[in-house]
C-alpha positions in Angstrom: 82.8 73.2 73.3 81.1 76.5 74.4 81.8 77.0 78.4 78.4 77.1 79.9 77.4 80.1 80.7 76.3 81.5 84.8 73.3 83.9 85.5 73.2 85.8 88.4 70.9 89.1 89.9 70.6 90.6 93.3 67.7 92.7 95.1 68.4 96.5 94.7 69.3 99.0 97.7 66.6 100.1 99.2 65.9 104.1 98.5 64.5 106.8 100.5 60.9 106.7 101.2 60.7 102.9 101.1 59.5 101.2 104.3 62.5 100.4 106.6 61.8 96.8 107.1 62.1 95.6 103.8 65.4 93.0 103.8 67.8 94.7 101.5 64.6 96.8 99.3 63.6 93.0 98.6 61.1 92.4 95.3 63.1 94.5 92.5 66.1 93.1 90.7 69.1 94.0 89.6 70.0 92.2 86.0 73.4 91.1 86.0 75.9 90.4 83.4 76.5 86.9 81.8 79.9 85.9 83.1 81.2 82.2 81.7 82.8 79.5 83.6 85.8 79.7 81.3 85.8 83.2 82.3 85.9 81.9 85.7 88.6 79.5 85.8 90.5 82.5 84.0 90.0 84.5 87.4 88.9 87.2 84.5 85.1 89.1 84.3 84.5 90.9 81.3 81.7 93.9 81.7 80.3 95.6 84.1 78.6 92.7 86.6 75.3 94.1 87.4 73.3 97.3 86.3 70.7 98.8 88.7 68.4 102.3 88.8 70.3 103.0 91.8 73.3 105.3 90.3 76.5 104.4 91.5 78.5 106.7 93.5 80.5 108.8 91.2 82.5 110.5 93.9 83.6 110.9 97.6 84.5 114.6 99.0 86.0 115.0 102.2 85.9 119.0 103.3 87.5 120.0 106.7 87.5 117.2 108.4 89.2 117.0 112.0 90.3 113.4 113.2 90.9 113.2 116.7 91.0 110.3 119.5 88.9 112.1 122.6 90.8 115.0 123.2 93.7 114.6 121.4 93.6 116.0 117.6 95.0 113.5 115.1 94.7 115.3 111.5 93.5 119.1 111.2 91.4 120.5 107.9 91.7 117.4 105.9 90.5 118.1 102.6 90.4 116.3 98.9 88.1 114.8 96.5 87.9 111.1 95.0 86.5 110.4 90.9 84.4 107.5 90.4 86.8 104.9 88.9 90.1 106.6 90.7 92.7 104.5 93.2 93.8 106.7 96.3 97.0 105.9 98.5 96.4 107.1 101.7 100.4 106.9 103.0 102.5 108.4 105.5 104.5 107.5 108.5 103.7 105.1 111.4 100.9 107.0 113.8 100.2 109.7 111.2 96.6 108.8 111.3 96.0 106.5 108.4 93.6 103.7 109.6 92.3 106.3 112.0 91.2 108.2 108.3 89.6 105.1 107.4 87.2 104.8 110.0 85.7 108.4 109.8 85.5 107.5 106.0 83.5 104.5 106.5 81.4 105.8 109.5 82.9 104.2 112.6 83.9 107.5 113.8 81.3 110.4 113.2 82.6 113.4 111.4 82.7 116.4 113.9 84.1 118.7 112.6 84.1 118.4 109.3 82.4 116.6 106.3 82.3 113.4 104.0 79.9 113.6 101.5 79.0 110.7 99.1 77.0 111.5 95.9 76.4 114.7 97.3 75.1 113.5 100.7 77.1 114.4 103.5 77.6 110.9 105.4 77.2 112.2 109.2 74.5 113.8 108.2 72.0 111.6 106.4 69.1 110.1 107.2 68.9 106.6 108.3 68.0 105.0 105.0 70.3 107.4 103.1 73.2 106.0 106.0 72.2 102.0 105.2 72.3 102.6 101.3 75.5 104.6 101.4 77.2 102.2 103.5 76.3 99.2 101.1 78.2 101.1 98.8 81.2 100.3 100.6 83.5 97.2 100.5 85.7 97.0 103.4 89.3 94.8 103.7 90.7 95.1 107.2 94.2 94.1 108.3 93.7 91.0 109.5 90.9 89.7 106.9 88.3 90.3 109.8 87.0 86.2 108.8 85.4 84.6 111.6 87.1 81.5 112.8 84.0 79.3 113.7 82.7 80.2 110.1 83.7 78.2 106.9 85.4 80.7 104.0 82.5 80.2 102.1 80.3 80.9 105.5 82.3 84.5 106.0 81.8 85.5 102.3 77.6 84.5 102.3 77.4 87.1 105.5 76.4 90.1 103.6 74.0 88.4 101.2 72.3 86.8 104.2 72.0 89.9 106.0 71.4 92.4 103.2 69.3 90.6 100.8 66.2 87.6 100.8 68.2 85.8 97.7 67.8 82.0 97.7 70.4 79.5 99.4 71.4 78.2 96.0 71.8 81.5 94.5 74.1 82.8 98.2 75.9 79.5 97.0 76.2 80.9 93.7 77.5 84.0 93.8 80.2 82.9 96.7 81.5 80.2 94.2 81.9 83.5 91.9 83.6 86.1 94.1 85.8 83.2 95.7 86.8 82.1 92.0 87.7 85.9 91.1 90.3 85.5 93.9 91.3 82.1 93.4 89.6 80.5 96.4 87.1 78.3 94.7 88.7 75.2 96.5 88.5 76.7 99.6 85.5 77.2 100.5 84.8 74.5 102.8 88.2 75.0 104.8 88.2 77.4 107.7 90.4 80.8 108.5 93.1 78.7 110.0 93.0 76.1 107.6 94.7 78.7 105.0 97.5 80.9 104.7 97.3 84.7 105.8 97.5 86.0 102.6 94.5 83.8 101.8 92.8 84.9 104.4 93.4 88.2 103.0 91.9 87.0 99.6 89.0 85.4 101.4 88.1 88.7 103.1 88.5 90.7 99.4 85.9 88.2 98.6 83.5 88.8 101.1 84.1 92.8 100.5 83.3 92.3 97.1 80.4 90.1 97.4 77.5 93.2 97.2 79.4 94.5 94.5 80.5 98.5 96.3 80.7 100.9 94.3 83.9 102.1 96.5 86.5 99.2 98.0 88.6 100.3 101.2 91.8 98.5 101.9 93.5 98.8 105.0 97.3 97.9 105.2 96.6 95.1 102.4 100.1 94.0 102.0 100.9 94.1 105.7 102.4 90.4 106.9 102.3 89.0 103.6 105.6 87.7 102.1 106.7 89.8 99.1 105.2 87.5 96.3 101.5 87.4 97.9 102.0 90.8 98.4 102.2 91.8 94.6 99.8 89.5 93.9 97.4 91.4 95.8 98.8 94.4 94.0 97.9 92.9 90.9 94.5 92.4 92.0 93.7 95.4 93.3 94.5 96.9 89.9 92.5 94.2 88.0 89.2 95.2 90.3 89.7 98.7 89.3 90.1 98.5 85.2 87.5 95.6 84.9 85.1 96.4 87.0 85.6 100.4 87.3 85.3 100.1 91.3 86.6 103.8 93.2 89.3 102.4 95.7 90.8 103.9 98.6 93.9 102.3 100.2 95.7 102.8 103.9 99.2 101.7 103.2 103.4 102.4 104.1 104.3 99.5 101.2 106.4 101.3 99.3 106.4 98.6 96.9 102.9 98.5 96.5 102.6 102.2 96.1 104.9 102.1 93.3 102.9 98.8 91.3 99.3 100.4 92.1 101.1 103.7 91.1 97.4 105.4 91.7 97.1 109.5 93.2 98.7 109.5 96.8 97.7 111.9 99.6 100.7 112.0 102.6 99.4 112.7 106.0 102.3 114.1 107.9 102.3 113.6 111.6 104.1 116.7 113.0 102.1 119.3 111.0 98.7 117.1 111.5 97.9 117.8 107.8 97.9 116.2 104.1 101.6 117.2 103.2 101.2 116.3 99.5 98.6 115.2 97.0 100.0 113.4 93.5 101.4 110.7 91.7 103.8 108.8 93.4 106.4 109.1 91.3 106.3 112.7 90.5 106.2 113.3 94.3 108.7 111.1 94.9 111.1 113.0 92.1 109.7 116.5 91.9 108.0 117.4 95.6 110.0 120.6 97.3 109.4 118.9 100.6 112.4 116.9 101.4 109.9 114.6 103.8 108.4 113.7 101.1 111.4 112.4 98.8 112.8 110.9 101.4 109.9 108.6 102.7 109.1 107.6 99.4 112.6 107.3 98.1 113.6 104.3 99.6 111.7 102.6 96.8 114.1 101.6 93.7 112.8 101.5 90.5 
């Protein structure tokens, strides 16, 4: 018997010279892919999920940008460039500056000196409608899972969809049941964050990053406090976001492990010179860099 098949859409971003208090750019929608409940129960999507006249953002470019905490300068002249579709390590040692990278790239820190541009648009920069639409772009997994603990799982994933768009309580419920599914949470979604594991918690908040579907996912220290099996599983993933769904992703992580599985480009900030040391594949840094820093940190992995 043919698996029944689900039907979603969702309102599209608002764009610039719309009124500002429409909820989300209400009336227009989005037509989404058909995605099967075998499909589902597979943890597997097939297609892209939802097309929109909105492009997505093929690229992020980061140009000169200083990092700094008041006074005191964190990274100097931070350059590089991100492809739609690519996965970027950000590694390096403890305190190099990683998750404070992160922030300016997701716009809790202002960029000053110094530039991110998305699509073209430098971040700091734009305009308050251009800021909202970029930043729904953006799918965000902090360390901790970041789940509220007076909220249900499925409670914390429906946030964004009840904030960001006027979709119906049946179809929040909807596409919850979907995103919790891809992670292998459906039959969770009436427990609460400590009612689960930490490295479901982890999956919960994937979910809830997911749920607008970003064009660009940011991880933070993913694998951190996860025993080694839920840690490649996350791995695993992350890397099954990417190829299905062609999602840009940008990872802070020291997991040497998970550097090596993901084995996407990886930019090393370096603490004592405050700058990207090294830009690459893993593995070629790791056995061809002529910085000995370099082969060393990421040498303690064994193939």
């Amino acid at each position: 018997m043919k698996a029944p098949a689900l039907h979603f859409s969702l309102p599209r971003a608002r764009v610039a010279g719309e009124p500002e208090g429409l909820k989300g750019g209400e009336p227009k929608i989005f037509q989404a892919a058909t995605i099967s409940h075998a499909n589902l129960a597979n943890k597997v999507v097939t297609g892209p999920y939802f097309s929109s006249d909105i492009p997505m953002l093929p690229f992020l470019r980061v140009e000169n940008l200083e990092t700094r905490y008041g006074d005191y300068v964190v990274m100097r002249d931070i350059s590089f460039g991100l492809k739609h579709g690519e996965i970027l390590l950000i590694i390096g040692g403890s305190g190099c500056g990683k998750s404070t990278l992160l922030k300016y790239l997701i716009g809790l820190i202002p960029s000053d000196p110094g530039h991110i541009f998305y699509q073209g648009i430098d971040f700091t920069l734009a305009s308050a409608i251009q800021y909202e639409q970029i930043s729904r772009q953006f799918g965000t997994l902090f360390q901790n899972g970041a789940l509220w603990s007076s909220m249900t799982i499925a409670e914390n994933v429906a946030l964004p969809l009840k904030k960001h768009t006027s979709l119906s309580p049946d179809a929040i419920a909807d596409l919850v049941s979907l995103k919790l599914a891809l992670v292998g949470l459906e039959s969770c979604q009436n427990l609460y964050p400590s009612e689960i594991s930490g490295g479901m918690r982890k999956l919960a908040g994937l979910a809830r990053a997911m749920i607008l579907d970003p064009s660009i996912l940011f991880f933070d220290e993913p694998s951190a406090g996860l025993d080694p099996i839920s840690a490649r599983h996350l791995d695993e993933l992350i890397l099954n976001i990417n190829q299905s769904f062609g999602a840009t992703i940008v990872i802070i992580t020291h997991d040497l492990e998970s550097i090596f599985t993901i084995n996407g480009r990886v930019i090393f900030l370096d603490a004592e010179t405050k700058s990207i040391l090294a830009d690459g594949p893993a593995k070629e840094l790791r056995d061809h860099s002529d910085k000995e820093k370099i082969r060393k940190f990421l040498s303690f992995h064994s193939d």
